[in-house]
N, C-alpha and C positions, 0 to 999 in steps of 0.2 A: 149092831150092824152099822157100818158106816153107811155116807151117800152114796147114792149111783154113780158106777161109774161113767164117761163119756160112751165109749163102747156099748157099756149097757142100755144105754139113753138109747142110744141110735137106731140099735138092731131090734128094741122093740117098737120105734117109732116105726122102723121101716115097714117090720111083719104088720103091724095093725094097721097100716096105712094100705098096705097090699105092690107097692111099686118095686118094681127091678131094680137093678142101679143104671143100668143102661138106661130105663127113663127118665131114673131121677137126673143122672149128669146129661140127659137132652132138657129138662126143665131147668137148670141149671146152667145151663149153657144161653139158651134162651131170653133169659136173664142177664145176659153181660160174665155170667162167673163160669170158666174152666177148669173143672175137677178131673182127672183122668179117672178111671175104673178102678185102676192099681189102687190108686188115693182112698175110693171109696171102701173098697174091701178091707185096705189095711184100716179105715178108720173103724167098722163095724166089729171087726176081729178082733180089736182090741192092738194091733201090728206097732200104729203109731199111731198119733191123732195131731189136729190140729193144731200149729205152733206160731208159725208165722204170722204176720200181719194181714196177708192176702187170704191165708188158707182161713184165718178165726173169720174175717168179713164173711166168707165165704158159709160160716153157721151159721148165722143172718137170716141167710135165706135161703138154706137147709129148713131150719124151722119151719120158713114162711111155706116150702115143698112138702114138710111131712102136718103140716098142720097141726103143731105141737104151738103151745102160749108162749112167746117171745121172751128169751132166754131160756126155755129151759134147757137147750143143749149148752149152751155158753156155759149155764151154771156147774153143770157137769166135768166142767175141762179144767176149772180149780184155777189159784192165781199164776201167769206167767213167771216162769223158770229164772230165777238169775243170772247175772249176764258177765261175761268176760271175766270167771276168775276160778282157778281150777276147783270142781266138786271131783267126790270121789266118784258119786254117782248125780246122774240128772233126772229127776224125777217126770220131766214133760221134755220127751225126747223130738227134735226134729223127723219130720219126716226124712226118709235115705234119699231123696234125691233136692232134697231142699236149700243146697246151693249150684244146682247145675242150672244153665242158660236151657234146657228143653227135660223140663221133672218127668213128663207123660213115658217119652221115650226110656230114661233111666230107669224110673218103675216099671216099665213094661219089662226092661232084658232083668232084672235081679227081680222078678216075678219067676225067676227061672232056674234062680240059685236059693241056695237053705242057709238064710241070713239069723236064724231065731239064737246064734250063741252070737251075735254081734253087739248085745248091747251086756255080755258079762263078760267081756272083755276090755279090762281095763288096757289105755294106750300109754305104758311107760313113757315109750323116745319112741321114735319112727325118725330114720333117717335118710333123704334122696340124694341122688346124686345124678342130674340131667349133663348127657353129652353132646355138645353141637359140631359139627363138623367143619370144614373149610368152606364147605358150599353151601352154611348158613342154615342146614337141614339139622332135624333132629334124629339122633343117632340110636341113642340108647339112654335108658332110666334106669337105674342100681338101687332098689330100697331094701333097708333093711329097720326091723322094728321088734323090739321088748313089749309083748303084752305079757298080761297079767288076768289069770279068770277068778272070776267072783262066784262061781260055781261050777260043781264039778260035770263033767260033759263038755267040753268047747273043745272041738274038733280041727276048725278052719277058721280062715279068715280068706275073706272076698275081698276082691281086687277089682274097682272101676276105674278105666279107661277111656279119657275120649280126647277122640283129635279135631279139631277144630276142622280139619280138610279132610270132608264127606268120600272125596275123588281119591282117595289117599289106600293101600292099602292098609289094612290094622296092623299094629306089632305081634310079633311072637311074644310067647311069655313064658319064661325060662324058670322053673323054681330052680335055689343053687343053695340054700340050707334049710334041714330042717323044715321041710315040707315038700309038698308033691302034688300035681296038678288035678284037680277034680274038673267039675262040670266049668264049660265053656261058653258062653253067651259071646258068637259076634255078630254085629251088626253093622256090616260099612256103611249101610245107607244114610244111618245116626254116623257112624263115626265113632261108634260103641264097641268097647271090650269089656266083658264081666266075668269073671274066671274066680272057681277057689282054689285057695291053696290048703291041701289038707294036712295037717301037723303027723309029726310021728306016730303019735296017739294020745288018745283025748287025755285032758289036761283034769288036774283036781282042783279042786278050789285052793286059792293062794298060791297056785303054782305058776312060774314065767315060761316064755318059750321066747326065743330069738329066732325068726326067717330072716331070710334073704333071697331076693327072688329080682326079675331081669325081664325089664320090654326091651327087646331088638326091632326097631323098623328096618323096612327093606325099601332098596332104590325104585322109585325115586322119592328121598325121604322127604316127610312135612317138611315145610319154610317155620324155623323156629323166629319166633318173636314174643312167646311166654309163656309161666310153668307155673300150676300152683295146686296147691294138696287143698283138699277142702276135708273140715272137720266135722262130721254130724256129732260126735262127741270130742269132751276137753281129750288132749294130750299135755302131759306133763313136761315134753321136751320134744320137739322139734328145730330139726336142724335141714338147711335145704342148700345146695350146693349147685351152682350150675355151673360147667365146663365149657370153656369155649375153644377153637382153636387158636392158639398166639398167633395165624398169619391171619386170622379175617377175627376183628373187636368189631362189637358193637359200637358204635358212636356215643348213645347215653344205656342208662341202667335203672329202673325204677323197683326199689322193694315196696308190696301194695301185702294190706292186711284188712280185715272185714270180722268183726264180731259181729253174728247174729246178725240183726235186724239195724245195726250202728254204722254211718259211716263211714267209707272208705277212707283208710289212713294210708299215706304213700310218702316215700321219699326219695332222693333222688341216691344214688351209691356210685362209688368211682371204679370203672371198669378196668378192668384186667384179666388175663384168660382165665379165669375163679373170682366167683362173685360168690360171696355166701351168707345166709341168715341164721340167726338165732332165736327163736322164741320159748318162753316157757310158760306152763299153767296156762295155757291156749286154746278155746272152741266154745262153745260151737263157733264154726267162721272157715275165713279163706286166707291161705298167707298162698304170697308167690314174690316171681319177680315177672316186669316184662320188659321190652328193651327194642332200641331201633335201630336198623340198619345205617339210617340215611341221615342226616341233618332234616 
């Protein structure tokens, strides 16, 4: 029998200790460290666990809350995952909201959707195509993406959205191949849309599916200034396309990329109404562009 797992660690730390999580993320809190609920549950569940730089600090003083001898949850979580180079599979998966600017929030709305065939789903290509308008708004997004499942049952694949302008309303979201719209999470107050798209029918193991699917905003559309996919898992190709109109260019152009926990890589790109990137063997991380109106 091998070691405990982290999950296993926790959830008996918890029951013997006798605390809710609600108490433990107020002792936690207390403390300087912000765990959301979602966080706590998916880590007990075995959902996800601790990956990140802030989230491991944050076992620290889990331990010191469940009154467990210093490391033994660390020791549990086994060595950090390799970085920046395509795996087939990722053995110490990110948490699902672990590149978004507000995790609590994106936990909280995909606490709402059935994410469990997300991590057998291999990401062939996944390809965007963002459209900006005359009046510098953003229009419309066109993805389309080649998964691959590693087991048989994977039904959907979920779609996170979020726009930056809270006051804004959300986009519609159009499936247009080879899938069809399940459960709907919006949130404007976040700025959240979390949507599945359900496939034809569930997939076998080693079998591909191609979607394509369509955010429409409506008037008055977000002020575009920048776009980026973020990767809880590698993709194998990534292509990201933004559309501008030829009578209103942005002035400069910046493609920006983020592996994991590494810094920000950017460079500058020469605009024209099509600006486009290429990445391959790509994630965990964030590729985009962003771009300015003004001098």
């Amino acid at each position: 029998m091998g070691e405990p797992e982290f999950a296993d660690v926790l959830r008996a730390a918890i029951q013997a200790r006798g605390l809710g999580l609600e108490r433990i993320r107020e002792r936690l809190l207390a403390n300087g460290v912000s765990v959301s609920l979602a966080t706590l549950s998916y880590w007990q569940s075995g959902r996800s666990q601790p990956e990140r730089r802030d989230s491991r600090a944050a076992v620290e003083l889990l331990e010191a809350v469940l009154e467990l001898p210093a490391g033994t949850l660390s020791a549990s979580l086994g060595p950090p995952r390799r970085r920046g180079r395509w795996l087939s599979t990722v053995p110490n998966r990110p948490d699902v909201a672990a590149f978004w600017p507000r995790p609590d929030a994106v936990e909280a709305a995909v606490s709402e959707v059935d994410l469990r065939w997300d991590e057998r789903l291999t990401r062939i290509s996944q390809h965007d195509r963002v459209f900006i308008g005359p009046d510098r708004g953003e229009r419309s997004y066109h993805s389309r993406q080649v998964l691959r499942a590693e087991a048989d049952g994977p039904d959907r694949w979920v779609v996170i959205m979020h726009l930056d302008e809270h006051d804004r309303a959300l986009p519609v979201i159009r499936p247009l191949r080879h899938c069809r719209l399940g459960r709907t999470v919006r949130r404007p107050a976040d700025g959240l849309l979390v949507a599945e798209l359900l496939f034809d029918r569930p997939l076998r193991k080693g079998e591909t599916v191609i979607t394509e699917h369509e955010l429409v905003n409506v008037a008055p559309y977000p002020p575009a200034t920048n776009y980026e996919r973020k990767f809880r898992l590698p993709v194998r190709e990534f292509v990201l396309e933004i559309c501008f109109d030829p009578a209103r260019l942005p002035v400069t152009c910046t493609a920006f990329s983020q592996l994991d926990d590494a810094d920000e890589v950017a460079r500058t790109v020469d605009v024209d109404d099509e600006v486009h990137g290429v990445v391959l063997n790509f994630g965990p991380g964030r590729y985009g562009f962003r771009w300015s109106w003004e001098k």
